[in-house]
Backbone bond lengths (Angstrom), bond angles and torsions (degrees), N, CA, C in turn:
res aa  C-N    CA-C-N  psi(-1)  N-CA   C-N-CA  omega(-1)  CA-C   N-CA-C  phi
1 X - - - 1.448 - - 1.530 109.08 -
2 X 1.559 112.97 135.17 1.611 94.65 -167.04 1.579 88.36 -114.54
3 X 1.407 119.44 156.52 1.435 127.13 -154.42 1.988 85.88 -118.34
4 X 1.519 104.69 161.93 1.472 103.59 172.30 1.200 105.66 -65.75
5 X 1.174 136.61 -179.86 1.670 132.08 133.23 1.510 107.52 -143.41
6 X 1.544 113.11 175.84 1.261 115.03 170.56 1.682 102.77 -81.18
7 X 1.782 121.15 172.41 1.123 137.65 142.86 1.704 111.21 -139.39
8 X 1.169 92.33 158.45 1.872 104.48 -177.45 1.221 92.89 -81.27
9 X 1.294 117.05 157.17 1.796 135.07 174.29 1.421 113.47 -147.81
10 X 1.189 130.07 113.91 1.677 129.37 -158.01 2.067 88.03 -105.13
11 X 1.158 118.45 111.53 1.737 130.75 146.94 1.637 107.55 -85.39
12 X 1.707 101.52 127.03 1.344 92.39 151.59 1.768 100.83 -141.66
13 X 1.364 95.34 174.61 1.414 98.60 -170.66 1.751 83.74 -141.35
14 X 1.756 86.23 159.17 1.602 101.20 179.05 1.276 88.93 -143.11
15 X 1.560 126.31 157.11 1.182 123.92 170.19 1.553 102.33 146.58
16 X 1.337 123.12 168.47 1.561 139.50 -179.73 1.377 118.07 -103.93
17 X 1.211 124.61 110.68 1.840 130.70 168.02 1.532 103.02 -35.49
18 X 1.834 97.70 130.05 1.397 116.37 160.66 1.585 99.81 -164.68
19 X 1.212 93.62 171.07 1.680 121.62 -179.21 1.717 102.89 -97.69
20 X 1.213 108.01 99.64 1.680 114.11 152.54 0.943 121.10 -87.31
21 X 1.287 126.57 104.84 1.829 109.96 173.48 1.411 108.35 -79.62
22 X 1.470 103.97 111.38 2.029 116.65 -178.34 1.539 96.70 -129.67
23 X 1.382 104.94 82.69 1.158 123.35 157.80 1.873 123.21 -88.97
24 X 1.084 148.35 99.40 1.172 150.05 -179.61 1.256 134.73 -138.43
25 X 1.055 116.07 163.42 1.850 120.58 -142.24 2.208 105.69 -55.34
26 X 1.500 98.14 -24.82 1.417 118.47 -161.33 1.520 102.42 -111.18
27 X 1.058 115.57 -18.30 1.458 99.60 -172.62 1.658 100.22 -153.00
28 X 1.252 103.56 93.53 1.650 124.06 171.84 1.029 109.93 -86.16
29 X 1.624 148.44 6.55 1.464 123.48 178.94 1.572 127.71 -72.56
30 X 0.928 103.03 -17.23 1.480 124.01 -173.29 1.293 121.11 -77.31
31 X 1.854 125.42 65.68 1.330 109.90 177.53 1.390 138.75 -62.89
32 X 1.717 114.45 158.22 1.315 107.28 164.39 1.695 88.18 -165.59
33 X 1.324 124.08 88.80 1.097 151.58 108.34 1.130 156.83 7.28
34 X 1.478 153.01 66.49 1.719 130.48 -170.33 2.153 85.71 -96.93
35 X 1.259 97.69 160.24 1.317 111.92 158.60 1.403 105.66 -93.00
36 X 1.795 102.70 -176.32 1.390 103.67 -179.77 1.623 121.82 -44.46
37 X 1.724 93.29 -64.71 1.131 106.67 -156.89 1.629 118.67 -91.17
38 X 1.600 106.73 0.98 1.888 110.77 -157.42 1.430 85.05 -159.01
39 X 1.664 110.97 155.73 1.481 117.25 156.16 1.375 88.75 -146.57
40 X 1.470 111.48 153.12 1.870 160.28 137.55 1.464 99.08 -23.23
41 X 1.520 130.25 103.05 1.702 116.92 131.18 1.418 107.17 -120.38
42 X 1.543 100.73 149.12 1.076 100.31 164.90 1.377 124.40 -95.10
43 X 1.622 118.67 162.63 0.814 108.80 -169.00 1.929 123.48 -122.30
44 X 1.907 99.94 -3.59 1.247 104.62 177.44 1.810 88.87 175.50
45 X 1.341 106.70 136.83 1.498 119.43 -158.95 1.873 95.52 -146.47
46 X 1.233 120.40 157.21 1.133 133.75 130.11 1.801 113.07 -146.71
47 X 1.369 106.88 114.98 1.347 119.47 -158.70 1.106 112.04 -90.03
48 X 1.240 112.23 74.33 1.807 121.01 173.85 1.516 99.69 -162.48
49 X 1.833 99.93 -172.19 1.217 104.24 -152.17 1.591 96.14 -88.32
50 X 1.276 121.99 145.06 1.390 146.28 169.87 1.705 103.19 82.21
51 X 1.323 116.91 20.57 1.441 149.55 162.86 2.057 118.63 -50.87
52 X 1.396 99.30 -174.84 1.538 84.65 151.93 1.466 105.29 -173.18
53 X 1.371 135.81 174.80 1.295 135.16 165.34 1.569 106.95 -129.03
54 X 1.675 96.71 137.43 1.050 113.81 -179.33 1.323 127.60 -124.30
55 X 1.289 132.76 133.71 1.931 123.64 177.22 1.269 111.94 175.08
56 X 1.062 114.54 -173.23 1.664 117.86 -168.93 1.546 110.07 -142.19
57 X 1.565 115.43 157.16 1.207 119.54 -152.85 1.432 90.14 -128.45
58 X 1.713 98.87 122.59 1.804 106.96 -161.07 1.727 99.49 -105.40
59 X 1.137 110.74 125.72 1.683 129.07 160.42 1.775 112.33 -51.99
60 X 1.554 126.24 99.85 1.388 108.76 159.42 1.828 112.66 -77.68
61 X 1.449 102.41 130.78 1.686 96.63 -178.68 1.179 107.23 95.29
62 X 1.428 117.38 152.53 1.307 157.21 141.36 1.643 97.21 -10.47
63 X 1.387 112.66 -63.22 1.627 137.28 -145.32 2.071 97.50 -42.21
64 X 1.617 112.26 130.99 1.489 102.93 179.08 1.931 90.25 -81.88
65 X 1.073 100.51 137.32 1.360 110.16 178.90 1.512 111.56 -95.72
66 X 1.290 113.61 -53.32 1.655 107.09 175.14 1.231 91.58 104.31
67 X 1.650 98.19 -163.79 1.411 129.90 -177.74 1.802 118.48 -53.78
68 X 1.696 121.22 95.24 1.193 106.99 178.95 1.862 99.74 -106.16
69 X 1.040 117.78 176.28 1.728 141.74 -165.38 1.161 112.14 -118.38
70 X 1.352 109.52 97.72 1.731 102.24 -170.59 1.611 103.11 -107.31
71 X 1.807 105.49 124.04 1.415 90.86 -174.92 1.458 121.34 -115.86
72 X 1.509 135.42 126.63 1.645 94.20 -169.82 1.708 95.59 -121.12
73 X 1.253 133.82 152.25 1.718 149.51 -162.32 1.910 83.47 -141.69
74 X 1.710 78.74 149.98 1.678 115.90 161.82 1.341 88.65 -117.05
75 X 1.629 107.15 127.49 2.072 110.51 133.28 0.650 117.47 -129.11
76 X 1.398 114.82 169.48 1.452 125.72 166.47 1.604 107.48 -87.78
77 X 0.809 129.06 165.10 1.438 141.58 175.16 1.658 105.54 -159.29
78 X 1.864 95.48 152.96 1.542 102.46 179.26 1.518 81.38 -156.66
79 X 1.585 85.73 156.07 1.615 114.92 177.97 1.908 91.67 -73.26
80 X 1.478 115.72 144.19 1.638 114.26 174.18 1.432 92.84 -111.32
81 X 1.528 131.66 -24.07 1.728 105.09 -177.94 1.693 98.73 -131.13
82 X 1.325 102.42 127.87 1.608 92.85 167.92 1.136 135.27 -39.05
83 X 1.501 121.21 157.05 1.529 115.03 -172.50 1.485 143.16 -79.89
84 X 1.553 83.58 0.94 1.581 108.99 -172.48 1.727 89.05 -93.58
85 X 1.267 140.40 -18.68 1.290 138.20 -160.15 1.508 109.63 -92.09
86 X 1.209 113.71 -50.50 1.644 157.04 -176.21 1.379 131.86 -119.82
87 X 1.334 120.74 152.45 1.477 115.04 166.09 1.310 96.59 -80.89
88 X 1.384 125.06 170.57 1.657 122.99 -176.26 1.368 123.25 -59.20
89 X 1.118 102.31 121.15 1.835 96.70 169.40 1.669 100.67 -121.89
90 X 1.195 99.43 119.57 1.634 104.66 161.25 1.555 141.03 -86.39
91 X 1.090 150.38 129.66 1.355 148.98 118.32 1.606 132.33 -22.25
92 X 1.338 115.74 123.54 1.179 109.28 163.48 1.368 138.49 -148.48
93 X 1.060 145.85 156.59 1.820 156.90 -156.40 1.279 135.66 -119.15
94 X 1.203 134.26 45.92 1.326 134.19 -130.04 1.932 91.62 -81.58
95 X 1.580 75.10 134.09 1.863 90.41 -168.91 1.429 106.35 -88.56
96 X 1.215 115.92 -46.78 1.213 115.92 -177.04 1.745 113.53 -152.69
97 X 1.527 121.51 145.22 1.115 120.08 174.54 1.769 116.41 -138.43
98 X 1.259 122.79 168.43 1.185 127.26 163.38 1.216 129.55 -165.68
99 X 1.438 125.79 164.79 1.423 126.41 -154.44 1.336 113.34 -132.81
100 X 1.617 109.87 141.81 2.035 96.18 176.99 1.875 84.74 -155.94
101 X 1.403 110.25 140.19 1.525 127.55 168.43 1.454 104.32 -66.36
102 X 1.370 94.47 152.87 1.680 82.82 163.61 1.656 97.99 -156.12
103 X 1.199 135.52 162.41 1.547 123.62 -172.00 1.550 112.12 -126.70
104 X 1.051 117.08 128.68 1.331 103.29 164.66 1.825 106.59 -135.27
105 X 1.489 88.38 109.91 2.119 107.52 158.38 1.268 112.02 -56.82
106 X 1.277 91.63 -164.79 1.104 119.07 173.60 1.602 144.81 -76.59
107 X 1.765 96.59 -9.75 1.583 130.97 167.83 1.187 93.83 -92.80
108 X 1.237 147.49 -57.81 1.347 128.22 -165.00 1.127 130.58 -96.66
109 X 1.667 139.39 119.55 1.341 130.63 140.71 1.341 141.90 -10.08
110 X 1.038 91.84 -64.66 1.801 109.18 -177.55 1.757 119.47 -143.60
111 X 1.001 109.85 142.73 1.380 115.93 178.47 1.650 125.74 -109.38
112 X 1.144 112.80 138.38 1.635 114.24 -166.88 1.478 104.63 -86.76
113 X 1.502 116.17 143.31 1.339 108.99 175.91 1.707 107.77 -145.46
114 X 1.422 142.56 125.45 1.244 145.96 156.52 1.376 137.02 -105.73
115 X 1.409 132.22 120.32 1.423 124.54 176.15 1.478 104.40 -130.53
116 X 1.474 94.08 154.00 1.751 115.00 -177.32 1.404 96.01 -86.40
117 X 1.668 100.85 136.96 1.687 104.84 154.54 1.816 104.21 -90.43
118 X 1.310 87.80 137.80 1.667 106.70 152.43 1.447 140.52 -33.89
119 X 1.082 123.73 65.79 1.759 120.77 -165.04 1.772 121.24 -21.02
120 X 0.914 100.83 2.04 1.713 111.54 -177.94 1.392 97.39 -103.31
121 X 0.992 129.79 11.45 1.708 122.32 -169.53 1.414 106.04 -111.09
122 X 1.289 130.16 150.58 1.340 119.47 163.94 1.254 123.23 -99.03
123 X 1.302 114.60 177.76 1.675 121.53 -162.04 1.879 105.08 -89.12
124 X 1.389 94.62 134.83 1.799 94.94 176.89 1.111 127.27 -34.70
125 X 1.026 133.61 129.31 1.562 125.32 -167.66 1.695 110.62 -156.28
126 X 1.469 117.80 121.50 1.562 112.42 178.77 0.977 109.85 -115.08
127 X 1.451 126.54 126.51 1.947 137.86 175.59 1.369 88.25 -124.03
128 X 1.575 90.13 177.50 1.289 102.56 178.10 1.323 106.63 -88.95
129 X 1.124 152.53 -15.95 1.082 137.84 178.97 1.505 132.60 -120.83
130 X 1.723 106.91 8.29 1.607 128.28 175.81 1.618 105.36 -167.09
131 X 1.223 101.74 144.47 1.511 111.23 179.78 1.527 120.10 -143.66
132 X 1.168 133.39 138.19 1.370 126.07 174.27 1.494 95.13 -111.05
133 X 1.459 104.65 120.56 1.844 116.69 172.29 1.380 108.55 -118.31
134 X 1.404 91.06 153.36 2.016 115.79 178.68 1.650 92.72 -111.13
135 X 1.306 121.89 121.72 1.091 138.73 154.23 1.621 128.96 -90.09
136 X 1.181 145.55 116.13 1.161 140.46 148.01 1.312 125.51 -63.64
137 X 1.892 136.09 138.43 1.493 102.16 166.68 1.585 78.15 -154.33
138 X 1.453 111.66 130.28 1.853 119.25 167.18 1.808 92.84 -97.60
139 X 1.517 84.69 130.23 1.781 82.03 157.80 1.542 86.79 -138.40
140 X 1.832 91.75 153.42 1.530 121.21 174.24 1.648 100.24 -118.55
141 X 1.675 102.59 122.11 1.715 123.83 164.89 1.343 112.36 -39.87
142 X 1.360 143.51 104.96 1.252 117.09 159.57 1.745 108.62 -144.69
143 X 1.088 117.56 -179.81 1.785 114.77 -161.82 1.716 98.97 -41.13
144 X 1.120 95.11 -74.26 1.612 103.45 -171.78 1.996 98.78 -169.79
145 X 1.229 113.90 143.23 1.686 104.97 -15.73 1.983 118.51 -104.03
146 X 1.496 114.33 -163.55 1.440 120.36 -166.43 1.505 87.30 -60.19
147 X 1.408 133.68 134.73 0.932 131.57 133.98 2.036 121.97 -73.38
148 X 1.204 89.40 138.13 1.659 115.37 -179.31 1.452 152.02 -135.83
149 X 1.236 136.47 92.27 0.934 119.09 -176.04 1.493 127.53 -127.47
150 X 1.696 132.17 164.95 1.616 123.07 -157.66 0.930 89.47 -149.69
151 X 1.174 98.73 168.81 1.789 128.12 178.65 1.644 97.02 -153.89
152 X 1.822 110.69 149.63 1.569 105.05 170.20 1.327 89.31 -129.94
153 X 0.950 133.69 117.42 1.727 146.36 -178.78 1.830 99.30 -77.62
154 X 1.243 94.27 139.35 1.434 116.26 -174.43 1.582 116.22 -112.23
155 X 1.433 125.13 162.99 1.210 130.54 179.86 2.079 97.90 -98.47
156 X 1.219 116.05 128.45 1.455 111.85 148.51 1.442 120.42 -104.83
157 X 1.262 108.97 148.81 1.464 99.28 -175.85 1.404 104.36 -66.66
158 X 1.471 109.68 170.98 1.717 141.99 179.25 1.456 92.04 -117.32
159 X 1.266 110.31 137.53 1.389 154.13 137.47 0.956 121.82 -52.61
């Protein structure tokens, strides 16, 4: 009788933070987003553990925006049915997240924002069948409805 067990599996990834927008008919998990009034760039990342993400959150308009919510999460994610079965459906685990305000009036355009990843975290990584992602998402409070917008920053390879 053979019993499950665990085994170790080492991922690594090498490569430089950017924004792909890979939006497609089968596989929507991957935001990249502007809200109405503001969108997310980043501006300098290394996406692993004891890492950091960096960028600023740009004002369209005149408009004083105030208090926006900048949030950024690691998950894991895995494909749950093969691809020959299904178009992709994913699973996911969010390992870690965190939060910081940031304001932008009527003097400012855009606002700067940075957070440390956790050295226990692993580095971004997309397969086909498991992924660990860094998400960005600012939301601004307002009657209705939440304004929102994301970006999921990607690894390109290095040369």
């Amino acid at each position: 009788m053979l019993t499950p067990g665990w085994a170790p599996i080492e991922v690594t990834a090498r490569g430089l933070a950017h924004i792909e927008p890979r939006i497609t008919r089968f596989d929507r998990f991957l935001g990249d987003f502007p809200a109405r009034h503001f969108h997310i760039e980043l501006s300098d990342a290394h996406l692993a553990g004891g890492g950091y993400i960096a960028g600023r959150v740009h004002r369209h308009g005149p408009a004083d925006l105030g208090s926006i919510t900048i949030t950024v999460s690691c998950s894991e994610s895995w494909r749950c049915l093969p691809p020959w079965i299904a178009a992709p459906q994913w699973e996911s685990s969010v390992l870690w997240t965190a939060t910081a305000p940031v304001e932008l009036d009527g003097d400012r355009a855009w606002a700067a924002f940075r957070f440390d990843i956790p050295a226990d975290l692993p580095g971004a990584t997309e397969a086909h069948a498991i992924a660990w992602r860094y998400e960005l998402t600012a939301r601004r409070r307002v009657r209705h409805p939440q304004q929102c917008a994301t970006i999921t920053p990607l690894l390109s390879e290095t040369v």
